[in-house]
C-alpha positions as CSV (number, residue, x, y, z in Angstrom):
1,X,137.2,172.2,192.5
2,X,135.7,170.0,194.9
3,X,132.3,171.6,194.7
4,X,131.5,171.4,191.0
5,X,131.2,167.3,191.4
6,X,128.4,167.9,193.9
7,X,126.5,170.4,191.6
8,X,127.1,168.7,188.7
9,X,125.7,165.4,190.1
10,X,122.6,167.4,192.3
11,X,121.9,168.7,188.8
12,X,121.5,165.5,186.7
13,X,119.8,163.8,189.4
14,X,117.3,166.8,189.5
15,X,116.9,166.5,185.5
16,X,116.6,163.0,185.8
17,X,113.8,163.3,188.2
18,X,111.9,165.8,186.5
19,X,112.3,163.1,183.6
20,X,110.7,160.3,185.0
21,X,107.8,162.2,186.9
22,X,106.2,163.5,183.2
23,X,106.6,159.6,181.6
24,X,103.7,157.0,182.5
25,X,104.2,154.0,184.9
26,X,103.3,151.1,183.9
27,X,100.2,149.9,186.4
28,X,101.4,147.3,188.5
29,X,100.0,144.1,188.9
30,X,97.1,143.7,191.7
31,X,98.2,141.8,194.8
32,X,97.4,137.6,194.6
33,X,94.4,137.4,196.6
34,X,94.3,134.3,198.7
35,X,91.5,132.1,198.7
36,X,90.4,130.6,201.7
37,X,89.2,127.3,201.8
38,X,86.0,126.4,203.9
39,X,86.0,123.4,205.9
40,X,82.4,121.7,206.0
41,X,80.8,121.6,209.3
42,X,81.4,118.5,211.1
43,X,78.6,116.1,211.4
44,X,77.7,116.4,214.9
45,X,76.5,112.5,216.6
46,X,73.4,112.7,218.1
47,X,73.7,111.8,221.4
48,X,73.7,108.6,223.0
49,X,71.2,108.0,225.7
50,X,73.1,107.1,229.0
51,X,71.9,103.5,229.8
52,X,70.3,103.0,233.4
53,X,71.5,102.2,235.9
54,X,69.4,100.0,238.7
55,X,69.5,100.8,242.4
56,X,67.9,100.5,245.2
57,X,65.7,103.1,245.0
58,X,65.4,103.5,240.9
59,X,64.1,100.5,238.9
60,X,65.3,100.6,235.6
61,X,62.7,99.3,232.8
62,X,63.8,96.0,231.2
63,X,63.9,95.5,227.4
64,X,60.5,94.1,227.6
65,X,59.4,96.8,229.3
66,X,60.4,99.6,227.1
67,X,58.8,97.4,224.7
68,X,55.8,97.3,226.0
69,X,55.6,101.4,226.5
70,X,56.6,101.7,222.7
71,X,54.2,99.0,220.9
72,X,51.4,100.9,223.8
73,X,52.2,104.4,222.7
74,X,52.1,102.5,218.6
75,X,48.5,101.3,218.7
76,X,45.8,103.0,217.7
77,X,41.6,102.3,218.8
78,X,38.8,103.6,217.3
79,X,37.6,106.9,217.7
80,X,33.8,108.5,218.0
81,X,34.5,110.5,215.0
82,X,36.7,108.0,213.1
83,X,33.4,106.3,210.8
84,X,31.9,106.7,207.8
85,X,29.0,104.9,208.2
86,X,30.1,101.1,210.0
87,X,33.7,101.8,208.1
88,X,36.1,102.7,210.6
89,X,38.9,105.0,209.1
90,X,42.3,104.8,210.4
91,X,45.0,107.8,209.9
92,X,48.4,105.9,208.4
93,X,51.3,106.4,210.1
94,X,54.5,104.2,209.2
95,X,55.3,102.0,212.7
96,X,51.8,102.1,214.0
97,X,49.8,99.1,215.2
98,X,46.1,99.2,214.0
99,X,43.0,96.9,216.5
100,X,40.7,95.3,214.7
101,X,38.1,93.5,217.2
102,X,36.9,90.4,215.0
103,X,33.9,87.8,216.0
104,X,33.6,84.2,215.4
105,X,30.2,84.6,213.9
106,X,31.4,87.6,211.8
107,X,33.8,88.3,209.6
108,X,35.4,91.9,209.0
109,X,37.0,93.0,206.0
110,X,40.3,95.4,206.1
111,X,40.4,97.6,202.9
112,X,43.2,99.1,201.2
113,X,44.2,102.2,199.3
114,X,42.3,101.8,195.5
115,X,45.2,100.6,193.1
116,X,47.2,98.8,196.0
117,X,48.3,95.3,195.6
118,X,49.5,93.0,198.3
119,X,53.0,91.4,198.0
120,X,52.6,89.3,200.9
121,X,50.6,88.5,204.2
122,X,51.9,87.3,207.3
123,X,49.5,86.0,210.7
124,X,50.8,85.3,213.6
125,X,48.3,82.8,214.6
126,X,47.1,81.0,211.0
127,X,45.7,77.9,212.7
128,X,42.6,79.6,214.6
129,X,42.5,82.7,212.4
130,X,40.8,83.1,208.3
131,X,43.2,85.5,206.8
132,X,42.4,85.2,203.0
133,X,42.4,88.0,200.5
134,X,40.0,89.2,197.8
135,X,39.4,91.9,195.5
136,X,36.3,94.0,195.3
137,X,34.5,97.8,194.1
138,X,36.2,96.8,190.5
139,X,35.5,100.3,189.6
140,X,38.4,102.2,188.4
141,X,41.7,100.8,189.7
142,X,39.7,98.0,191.6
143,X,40.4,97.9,195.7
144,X,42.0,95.2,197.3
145,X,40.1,93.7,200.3
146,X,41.6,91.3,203.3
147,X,38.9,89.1,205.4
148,X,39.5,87.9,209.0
149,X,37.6,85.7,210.7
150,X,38.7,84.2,214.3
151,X,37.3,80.1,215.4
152,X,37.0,80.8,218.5
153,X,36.8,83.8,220.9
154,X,39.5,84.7,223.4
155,X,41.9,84.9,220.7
156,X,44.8,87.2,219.8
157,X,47.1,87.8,216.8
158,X,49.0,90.0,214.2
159,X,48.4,90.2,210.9
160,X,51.7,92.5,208.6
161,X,50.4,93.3,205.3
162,X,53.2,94.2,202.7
163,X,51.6,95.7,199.8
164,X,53.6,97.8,196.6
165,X,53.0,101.1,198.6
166,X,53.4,100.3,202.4
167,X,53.5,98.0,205.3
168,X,50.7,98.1,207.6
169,X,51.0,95.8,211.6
170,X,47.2,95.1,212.3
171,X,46.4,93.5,215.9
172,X,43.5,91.5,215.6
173,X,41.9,90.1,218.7
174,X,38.3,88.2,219.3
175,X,35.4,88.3,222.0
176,X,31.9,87.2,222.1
177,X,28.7,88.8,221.3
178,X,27.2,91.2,218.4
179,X,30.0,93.8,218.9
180,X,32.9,93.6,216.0
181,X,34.8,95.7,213.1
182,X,32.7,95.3,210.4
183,X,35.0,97.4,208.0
184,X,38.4,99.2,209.1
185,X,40.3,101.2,205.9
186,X,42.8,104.3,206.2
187,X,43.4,107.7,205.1
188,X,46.7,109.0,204.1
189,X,47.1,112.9,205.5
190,X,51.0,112.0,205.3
191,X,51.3,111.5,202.3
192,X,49.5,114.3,200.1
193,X,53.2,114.9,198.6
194,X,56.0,112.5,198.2
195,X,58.5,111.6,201.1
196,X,55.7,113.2,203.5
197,X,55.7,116.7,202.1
198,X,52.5,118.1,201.6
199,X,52.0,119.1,198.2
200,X,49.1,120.3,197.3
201,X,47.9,118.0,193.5
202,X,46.2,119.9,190.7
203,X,42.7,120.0,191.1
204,X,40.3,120.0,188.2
205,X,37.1,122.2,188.8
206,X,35.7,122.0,185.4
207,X,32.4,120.7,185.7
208,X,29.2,121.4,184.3
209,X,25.9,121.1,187.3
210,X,22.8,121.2,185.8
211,X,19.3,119.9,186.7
212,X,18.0,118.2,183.9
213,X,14.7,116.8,185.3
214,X,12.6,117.7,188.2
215,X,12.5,121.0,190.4
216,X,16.2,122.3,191.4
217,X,16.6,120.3,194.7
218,X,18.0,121.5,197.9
219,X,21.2,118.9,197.9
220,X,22.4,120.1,194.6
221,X,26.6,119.5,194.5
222,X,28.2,123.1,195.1
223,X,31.3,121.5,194.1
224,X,32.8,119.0,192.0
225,X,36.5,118.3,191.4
226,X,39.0,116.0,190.2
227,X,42.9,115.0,191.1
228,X,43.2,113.1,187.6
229,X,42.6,109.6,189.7
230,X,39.5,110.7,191.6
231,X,36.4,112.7,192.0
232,X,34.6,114.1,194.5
233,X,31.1,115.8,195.2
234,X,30.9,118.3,197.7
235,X,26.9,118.8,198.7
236,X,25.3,121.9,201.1
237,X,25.9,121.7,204.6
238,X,22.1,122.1,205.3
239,X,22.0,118.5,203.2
240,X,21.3,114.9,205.5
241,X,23.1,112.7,204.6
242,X,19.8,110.7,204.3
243,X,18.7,112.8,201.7
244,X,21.8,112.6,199.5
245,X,21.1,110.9,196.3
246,X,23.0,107.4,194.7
247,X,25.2,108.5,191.3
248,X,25.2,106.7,188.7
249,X,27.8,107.0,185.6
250,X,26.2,107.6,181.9
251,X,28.5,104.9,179.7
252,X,27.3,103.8,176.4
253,X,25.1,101.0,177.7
254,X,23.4,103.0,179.8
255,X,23.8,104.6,183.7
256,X,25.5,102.2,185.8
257,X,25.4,103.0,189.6
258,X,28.5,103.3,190.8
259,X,30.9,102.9,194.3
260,X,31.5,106.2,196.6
261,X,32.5,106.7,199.9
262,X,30.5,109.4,201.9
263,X,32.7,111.8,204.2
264,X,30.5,113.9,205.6
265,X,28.3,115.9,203.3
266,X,31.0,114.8,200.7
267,X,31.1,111.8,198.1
268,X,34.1,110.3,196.9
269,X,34.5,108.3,193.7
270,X,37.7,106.2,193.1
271,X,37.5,106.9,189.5
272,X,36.6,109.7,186.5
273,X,34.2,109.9,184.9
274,X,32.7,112.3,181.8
275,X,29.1,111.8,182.4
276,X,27.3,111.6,185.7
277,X,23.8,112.0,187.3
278,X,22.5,111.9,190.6
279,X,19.0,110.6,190.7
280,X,16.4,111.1,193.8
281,X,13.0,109.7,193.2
282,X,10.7,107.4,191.6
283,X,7.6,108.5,190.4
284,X,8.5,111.7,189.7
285,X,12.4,111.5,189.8
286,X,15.0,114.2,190.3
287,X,17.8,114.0,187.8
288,X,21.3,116.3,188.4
289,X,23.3,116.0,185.4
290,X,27.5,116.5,186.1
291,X,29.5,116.7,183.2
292,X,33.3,116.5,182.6
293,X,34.5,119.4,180.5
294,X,38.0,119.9,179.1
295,X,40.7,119.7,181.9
296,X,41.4,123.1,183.8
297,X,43.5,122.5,186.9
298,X,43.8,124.6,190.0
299,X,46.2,124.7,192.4
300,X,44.5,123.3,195.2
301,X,45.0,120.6,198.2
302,X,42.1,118.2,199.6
303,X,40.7,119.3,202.4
């Protein structure tokens, strides 16, 4: 009697068992997953310089002293290989002081970038020094130009020129004799791309070279290109640049000779044009014809 309970319930539970192992479970649902939130690194301070401290055997530099080092370390001086004919060509750099050696008997001109227009000018001395500004080379955008002219020599000053594209700190000083800075202008490698990155513009190579009068001449242009705001003429290396030719631009009234700026073996025109010619010659001229065809721009950066 008592062990018919026990079978009786070890034999339901192993129906019961068999039961359930032949249904389906249903699936269970996955486990939450926790997301873990990423803290943004911590903007580390740079680190403060340690101020000095004087003794008896270290002299610390005064404030005028470190200013001295930095506006010394800030200018910049011609350079042998800085000129393009008596234009002396600075490389811009935001926070750098520029010389410009002035004579009483003289006056020097300061050029800007083509297309640049001054907001304001500032001298630190306007009672002995001529600071008055002009425009000039009205071809294409036109080219803003500053003239300085000291009374006297011995004289030193700063001219700050604020223009709508930068701010440029000139040191101008004076001195005697035939010895001055007849032009002083400035090249931008900084600034090829915006915010200083150097992106390299679409060039346009599309251009037709022909000789159209005269024997083919030894200084024919092996390149000619275009950014969309200037042009430039690239010429043999074996080519003087005494022997390089004037341009002219073909417009309906005629060829017009027109402003470049010669680096090198290399013309640069502050403008485009569609018709060109370079012209060597009088009695029996040589006439190179350039022509503008439809725009096809390469990827490609001034070099």
């Amino acid at each position: 009697m008592i062990c018919r309970p026990l079978l009786l319930g070890a034999t339901l539970m192993f129906l019961s068992g068999c039961a359930t192992s032949g249904a389906a479970q249903p699936a269970l649902p996955p486990p939450p997953v926790s997301v873990a939130t990423i803290a943004p690194p911590a903007r580390i301070a740079p680190p403060v310089p340690r101020p000095c401290v004087s003794t008896r055997r270290v002299r610390c530099p005064t404030p005028v002293d470190v200013l001295a080092a930095a506006n010394g370390a800030a200018r910049q001086q011609p350079i042998a290989g800085g000129f393009t004919e008596a234009r002396h060509v600075y490389a811009y750099a935001p926070g750098a002081i520029y010389e410009l050696y002035t004579n009483p008997s003289f006056i020097s001109t300061v050029l800007l970038e083509p297309g640049e227009t001054i907001n304001a000018i500032a001298a630190g001395d306007t009672s002995r020094w001529m600071v008055t500004e002009t425009n000039g080379e009205s071809e294409g955008e036109g080219r803003t130009i500053v003239l300085v002219k000291p009374q006297t020599i011995g004289l030193r000053t700063n001219i700050v020129l604020i223009t709508d594209r930068r701010t440029y700190t000139i040191e101008a000083s004076s001195s005697a004799g035939a010895v001055y800075s007849a032009q002083i202008a400035w090249s931008y490698p900084a600034i090829q791309g915006e915010a200083g990155a150097a992106i390299a513009r679409p060039m346009n190579e599309n251009y037709r070279v022909r000789t159209v009068r005269g024997l083919r001449p030894s200084w024919l242009p092996t390149r000619v290109y275009d950014d969309g705001r200037r042009t430039w003429l690239e010429f043999p290396e074996s080519v003087g640049s005494a022997d390089m030719p004037p341009l002219f631009v073909i417009t309906p009234e005629g060829a017009e000779l027109v402003n470049y700026r010669v680096q090198g073996r290399r013309y640069m025109i502050d403008r485009i044009f569609d018709v060109a010619e370079l012209r060597f010659g009088t009695r029996a001229p040589i006439v190179v014809r350039i022509e503008r065809r439809a725009t096809r721009a390469v990827r490609g950066a001034r070099s």
